[in-house]
PyMOL Python script that loads the backbone (N, CA, C, O; Angstrom):
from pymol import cmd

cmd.read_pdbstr("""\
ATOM      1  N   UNK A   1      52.742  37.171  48.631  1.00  0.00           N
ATOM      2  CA  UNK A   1      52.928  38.233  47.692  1.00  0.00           C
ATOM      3  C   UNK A   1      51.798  38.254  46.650  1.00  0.00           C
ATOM      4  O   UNK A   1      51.275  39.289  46.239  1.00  0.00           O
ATOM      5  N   UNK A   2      51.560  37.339  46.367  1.00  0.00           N
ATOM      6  CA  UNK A   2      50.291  36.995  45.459  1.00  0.00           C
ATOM      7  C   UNK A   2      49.289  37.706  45.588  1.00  0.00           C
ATOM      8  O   UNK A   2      48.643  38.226  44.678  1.00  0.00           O
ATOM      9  N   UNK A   3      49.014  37.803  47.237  1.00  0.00           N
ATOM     10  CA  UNK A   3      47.443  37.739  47.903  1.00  0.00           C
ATOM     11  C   UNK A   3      47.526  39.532  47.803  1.00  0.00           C
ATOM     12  O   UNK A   3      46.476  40.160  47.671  1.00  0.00           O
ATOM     13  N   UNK A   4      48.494  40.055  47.858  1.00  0.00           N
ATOM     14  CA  UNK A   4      48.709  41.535  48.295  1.00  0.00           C
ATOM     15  C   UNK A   4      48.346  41.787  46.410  1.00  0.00           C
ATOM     16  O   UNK A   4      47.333  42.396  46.068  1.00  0.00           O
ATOM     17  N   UNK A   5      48.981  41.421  45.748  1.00  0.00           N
ATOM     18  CA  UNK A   5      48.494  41.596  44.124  1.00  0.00           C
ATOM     19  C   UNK A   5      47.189  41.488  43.709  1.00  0.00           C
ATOM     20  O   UNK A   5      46.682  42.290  42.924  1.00  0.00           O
ATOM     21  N   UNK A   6      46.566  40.471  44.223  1.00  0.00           N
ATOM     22  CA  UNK A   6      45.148  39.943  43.718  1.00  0.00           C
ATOM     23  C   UNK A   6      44.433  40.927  44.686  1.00  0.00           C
ATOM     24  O   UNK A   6      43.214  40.752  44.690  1.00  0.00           O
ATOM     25  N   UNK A   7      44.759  41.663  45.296  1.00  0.00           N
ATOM     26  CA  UNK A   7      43.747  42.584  46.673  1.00  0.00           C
ATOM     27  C   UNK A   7      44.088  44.088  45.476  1.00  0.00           C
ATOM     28  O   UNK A   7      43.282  45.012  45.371  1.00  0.00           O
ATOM     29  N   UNK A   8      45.164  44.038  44.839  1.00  0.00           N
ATOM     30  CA  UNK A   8      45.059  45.764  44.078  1.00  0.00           C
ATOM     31  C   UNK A   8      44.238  45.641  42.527  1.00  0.00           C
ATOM     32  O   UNK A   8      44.257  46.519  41.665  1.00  0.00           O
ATOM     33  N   UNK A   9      43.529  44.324  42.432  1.00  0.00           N
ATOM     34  CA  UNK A   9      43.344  44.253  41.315  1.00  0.00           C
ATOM     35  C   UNK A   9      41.926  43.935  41.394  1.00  0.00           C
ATOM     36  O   UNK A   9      41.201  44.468  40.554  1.00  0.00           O
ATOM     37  N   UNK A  10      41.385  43.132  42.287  1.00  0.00           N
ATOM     38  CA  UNK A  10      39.981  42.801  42.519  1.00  0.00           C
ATOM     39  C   UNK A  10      39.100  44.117  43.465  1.00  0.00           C
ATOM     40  O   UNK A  10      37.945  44.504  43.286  1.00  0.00           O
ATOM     41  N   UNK A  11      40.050  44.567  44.426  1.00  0.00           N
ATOM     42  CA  UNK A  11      39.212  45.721  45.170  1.00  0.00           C
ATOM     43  C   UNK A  11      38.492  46.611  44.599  1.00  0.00           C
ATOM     44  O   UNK A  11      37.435  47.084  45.017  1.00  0.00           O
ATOM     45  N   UNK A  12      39.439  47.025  42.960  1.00  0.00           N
ATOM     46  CA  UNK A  12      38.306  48.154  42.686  1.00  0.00           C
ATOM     47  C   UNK A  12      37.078  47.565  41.454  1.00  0.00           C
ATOM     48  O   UNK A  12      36.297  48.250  40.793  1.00  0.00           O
ATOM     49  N   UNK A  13      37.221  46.397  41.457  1.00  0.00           N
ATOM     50  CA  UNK A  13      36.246  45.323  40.836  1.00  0.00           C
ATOM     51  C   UNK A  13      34.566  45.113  41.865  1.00  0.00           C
ATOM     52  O   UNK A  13      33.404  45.087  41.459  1.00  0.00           O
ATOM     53  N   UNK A  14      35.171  44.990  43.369  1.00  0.00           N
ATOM     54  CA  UNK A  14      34.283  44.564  44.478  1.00  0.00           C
ATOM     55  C   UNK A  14      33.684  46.049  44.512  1.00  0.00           C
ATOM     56  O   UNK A  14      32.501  46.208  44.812  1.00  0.00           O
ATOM     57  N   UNK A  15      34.590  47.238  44.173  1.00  0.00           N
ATOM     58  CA  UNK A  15      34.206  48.855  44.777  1.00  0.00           C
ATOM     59  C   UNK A  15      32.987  49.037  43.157  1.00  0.00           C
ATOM     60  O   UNK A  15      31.854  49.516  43.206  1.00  0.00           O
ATOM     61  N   UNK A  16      33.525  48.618  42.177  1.00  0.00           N
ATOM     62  CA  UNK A  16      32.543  48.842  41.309  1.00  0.00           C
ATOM     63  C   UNK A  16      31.299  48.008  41.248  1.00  0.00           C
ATOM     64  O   UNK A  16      30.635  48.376  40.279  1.00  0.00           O
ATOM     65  N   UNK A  17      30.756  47.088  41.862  1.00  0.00           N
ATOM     66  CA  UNK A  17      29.401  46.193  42.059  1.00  0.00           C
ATOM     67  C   UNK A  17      28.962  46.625  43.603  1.00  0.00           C
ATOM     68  O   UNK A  17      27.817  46.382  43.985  1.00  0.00           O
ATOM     69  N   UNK A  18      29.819  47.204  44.374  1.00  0.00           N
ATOM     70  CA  UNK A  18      28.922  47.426  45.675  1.00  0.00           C
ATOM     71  C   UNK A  18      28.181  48.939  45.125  1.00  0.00           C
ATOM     72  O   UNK A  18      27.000  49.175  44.871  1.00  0.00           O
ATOM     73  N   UNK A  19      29.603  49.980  45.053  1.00  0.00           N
ATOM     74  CA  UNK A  19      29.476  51.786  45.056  1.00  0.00           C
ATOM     75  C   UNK A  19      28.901  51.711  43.251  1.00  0.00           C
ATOM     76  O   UNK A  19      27.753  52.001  42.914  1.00  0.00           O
ATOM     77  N   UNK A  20      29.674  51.394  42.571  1.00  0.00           N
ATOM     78  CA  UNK A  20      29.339  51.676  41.452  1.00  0.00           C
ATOM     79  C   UNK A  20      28.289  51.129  40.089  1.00  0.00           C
ATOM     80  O   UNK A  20      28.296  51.413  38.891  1.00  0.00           O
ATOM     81  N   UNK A  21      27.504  50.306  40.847  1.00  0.00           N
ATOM     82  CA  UNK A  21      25.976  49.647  40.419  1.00  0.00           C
ATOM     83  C   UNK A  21      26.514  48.922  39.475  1.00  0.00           C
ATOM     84  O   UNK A  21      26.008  49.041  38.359  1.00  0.00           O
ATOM     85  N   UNK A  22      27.378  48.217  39.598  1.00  0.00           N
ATOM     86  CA  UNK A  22      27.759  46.868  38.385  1.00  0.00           C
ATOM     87  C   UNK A  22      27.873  45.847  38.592  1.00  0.00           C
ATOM     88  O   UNK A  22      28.578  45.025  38.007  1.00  0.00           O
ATOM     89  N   UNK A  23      26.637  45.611  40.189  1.00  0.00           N
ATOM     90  CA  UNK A  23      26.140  44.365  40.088  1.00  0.00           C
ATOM     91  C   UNK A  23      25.070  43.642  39.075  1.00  0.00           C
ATOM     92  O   UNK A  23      25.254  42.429  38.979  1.00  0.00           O
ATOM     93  N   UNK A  24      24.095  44.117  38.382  1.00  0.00           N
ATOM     94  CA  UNK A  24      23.655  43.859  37.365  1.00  0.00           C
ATOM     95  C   UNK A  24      23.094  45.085  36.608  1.00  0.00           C
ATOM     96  O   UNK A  24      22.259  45.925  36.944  1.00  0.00           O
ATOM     97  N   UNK A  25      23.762  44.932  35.568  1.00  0.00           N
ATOM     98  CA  UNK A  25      23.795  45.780  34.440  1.00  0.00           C
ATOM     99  C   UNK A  25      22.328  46.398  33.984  1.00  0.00           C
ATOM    100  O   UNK A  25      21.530  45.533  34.345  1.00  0.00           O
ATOM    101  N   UNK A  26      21.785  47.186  33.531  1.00  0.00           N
ATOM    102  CA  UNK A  26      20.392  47.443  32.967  1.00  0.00           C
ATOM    103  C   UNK A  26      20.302  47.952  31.559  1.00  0.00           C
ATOM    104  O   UNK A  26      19.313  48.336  30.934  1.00  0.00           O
ATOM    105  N   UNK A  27      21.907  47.843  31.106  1.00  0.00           N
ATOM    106  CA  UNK A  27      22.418  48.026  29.435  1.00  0.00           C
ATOM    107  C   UNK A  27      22.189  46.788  28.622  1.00  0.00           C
ATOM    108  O   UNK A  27      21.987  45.621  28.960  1.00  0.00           O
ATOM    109  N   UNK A  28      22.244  47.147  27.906  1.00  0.00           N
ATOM    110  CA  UNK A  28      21.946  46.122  26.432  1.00  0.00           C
ATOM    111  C   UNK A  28      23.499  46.346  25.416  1.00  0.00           C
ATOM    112  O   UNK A  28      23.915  47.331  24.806  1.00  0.00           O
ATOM    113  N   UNK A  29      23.922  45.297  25.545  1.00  0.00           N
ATOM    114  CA  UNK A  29      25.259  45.825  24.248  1.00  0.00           C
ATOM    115  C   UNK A  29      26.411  45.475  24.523  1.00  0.00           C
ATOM    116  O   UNK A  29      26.381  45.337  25.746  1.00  0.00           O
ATOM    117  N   UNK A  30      27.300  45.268  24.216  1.00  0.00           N
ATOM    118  CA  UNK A  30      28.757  45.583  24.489  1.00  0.00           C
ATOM    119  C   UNK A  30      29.105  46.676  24.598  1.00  0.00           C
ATOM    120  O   UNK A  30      29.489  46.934  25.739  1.00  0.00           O
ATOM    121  N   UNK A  31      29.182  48.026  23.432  1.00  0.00           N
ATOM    122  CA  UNK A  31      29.427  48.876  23.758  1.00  0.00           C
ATOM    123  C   UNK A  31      29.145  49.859  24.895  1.00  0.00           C
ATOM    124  O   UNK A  31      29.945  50.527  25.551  1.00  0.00           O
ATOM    125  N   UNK A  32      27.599  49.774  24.981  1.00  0.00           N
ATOM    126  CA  UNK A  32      26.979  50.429  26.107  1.00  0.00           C
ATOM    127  C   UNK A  32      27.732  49.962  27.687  1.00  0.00           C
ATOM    128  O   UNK A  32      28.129  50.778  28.519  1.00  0.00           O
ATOM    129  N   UNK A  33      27.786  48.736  27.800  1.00  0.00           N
ATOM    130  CA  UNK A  33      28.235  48.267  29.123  1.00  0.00           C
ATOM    131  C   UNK A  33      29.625  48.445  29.156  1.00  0.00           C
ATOM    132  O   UNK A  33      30.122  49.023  30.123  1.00  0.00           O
ATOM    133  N   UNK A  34      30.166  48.126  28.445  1.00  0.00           N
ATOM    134  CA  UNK A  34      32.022  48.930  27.923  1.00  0.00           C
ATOM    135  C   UNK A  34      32.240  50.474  28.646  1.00  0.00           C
ATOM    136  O   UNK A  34      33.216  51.041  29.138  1.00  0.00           O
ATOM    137  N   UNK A  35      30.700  50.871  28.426  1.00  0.00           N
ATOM    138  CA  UNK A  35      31.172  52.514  28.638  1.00  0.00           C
ATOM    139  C   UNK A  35      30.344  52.526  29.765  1.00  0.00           C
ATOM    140  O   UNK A  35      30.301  53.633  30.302  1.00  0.00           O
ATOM    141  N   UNK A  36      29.888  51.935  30.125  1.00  0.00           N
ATOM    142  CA  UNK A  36      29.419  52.247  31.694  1.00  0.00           C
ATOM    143  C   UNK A  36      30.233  51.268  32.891  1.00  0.00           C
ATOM    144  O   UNK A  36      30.139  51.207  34.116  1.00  0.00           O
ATOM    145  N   UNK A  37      30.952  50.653  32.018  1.00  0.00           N
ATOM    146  CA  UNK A  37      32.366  50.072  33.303  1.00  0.00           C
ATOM    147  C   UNK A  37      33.273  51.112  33.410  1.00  0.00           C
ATOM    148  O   UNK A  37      33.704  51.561  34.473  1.00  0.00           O
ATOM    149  N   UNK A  38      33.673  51.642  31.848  1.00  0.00           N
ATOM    150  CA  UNK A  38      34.746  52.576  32.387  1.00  0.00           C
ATOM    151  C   UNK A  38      34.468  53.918  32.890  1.00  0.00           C
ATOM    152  O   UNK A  38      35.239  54.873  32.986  1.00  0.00           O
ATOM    153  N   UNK A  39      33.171  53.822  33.209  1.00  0.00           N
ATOM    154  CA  UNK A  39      32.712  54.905  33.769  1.00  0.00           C
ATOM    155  C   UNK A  39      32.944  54.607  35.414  1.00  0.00           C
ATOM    156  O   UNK A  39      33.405  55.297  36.323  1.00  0.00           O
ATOM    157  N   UNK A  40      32.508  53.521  35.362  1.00  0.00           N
ATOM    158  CA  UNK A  40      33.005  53.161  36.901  1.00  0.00           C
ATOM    159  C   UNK A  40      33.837  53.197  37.559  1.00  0.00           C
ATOM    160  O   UNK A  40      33.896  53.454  38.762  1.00  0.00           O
ATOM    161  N   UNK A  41      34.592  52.941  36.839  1.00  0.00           N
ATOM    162  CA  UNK A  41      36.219  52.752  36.950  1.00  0.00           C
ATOM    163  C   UNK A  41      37.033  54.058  37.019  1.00  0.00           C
ATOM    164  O   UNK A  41      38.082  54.275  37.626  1.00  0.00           O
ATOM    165  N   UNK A  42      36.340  54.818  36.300  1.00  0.00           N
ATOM    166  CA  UNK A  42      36.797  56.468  36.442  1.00  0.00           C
ATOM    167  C   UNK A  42      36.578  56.870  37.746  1.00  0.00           C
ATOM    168  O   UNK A  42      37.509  57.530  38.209  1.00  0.00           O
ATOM    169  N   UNK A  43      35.526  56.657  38.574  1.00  0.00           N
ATOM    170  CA  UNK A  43      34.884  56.884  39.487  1.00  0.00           C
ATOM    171  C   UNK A  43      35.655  56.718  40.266  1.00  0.00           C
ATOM    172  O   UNK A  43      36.242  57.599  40.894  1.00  0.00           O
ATOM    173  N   UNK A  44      35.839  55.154  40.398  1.00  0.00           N
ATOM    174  CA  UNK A  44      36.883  54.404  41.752  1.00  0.00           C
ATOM    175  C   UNK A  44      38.178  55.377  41.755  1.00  0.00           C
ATOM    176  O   UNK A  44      38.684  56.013  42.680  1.00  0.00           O
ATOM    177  N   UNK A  45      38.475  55.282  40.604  1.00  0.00           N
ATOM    178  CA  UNK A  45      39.784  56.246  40.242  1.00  0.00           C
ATOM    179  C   UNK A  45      39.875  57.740  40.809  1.00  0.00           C
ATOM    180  O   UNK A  45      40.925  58.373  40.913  1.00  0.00           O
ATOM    181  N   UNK A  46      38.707  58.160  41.131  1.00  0.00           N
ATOM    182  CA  UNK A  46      38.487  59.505  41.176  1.00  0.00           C
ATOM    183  C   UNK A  46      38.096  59.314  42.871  1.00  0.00           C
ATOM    184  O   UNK A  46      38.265  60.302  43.585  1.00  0.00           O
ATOM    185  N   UNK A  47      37.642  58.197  43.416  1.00  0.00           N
ATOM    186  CA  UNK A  47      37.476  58.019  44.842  1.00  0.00           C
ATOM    187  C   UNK A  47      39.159  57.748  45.430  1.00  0.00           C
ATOM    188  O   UNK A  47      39.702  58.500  46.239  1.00  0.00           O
ATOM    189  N   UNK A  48      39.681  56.769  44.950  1.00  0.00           N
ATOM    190  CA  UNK A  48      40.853  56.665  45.752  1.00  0.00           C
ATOM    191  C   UNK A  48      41.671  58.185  45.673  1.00  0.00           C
ATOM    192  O   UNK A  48      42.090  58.615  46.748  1.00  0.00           O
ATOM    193  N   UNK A  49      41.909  59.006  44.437  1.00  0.00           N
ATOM    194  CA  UNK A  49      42.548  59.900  44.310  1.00  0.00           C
ATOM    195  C   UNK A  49      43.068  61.017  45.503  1.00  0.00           C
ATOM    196  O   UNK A  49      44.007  61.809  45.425  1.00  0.00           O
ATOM    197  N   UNK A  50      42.174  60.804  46.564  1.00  0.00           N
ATOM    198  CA  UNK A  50      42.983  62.129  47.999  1.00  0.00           C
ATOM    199  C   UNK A  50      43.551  60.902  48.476  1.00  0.00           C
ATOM    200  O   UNK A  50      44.729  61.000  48.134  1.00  0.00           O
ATOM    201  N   UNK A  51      43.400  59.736  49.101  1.00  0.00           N
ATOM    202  CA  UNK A  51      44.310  58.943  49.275  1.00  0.00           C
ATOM    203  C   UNK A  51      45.137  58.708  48.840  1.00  0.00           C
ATOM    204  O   UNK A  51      46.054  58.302  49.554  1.00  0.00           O
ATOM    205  N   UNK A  52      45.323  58.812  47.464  1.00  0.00           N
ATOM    206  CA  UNK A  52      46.824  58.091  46.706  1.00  0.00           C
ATOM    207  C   UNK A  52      47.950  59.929  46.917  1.00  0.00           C
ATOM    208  O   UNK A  52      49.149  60.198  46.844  1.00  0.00           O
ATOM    209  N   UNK A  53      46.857  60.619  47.148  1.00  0.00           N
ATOM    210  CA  UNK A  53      47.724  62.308  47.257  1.00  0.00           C
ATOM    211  C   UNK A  53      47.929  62.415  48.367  1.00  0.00           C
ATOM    212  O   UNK A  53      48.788  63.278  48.547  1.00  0.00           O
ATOM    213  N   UNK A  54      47.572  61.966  49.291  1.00  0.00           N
ATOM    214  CA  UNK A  54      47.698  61.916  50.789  1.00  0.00           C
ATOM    215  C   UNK A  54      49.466  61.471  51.107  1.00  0.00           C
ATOM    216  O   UNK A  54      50.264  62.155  51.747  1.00  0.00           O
ATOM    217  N   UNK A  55      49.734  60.125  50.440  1.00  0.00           N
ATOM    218  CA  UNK A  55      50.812  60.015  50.941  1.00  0.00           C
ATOM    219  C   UNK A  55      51.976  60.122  50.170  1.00  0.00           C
ATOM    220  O   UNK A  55      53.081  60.007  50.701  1.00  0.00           O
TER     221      UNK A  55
END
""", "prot")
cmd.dss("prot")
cmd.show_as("cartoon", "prot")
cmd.util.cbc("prot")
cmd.orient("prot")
């Protein structure tokens, strides 16, 4: 049960450093990199979205 938890929580972590260039950063800051994760993250969010409507 664990492994099925740690797979909905890391996948869109692995989807943001492959698809969403946050394998190394080219920001300077906290804030700046703050807002270019949750930019990422919007993204993933916005990729899974016909799938999660699908079913």
């Amino acid at each position: 049960m664990q492994q099925r938890c740690r797979k909905k929580i890391e996948e869109p972590f692995g989807w943001a450093k492959t698809v969403g260039g946050m394998t190394q950063t080219v920001y300077r800051g906290v804030e700046r990199v703050r807002a270019r994760f949750t930019l990422a993250m919007a993204a993933c969010n916005l990729a899974r979205l016909p799938k999660l409507l699908a079913t």
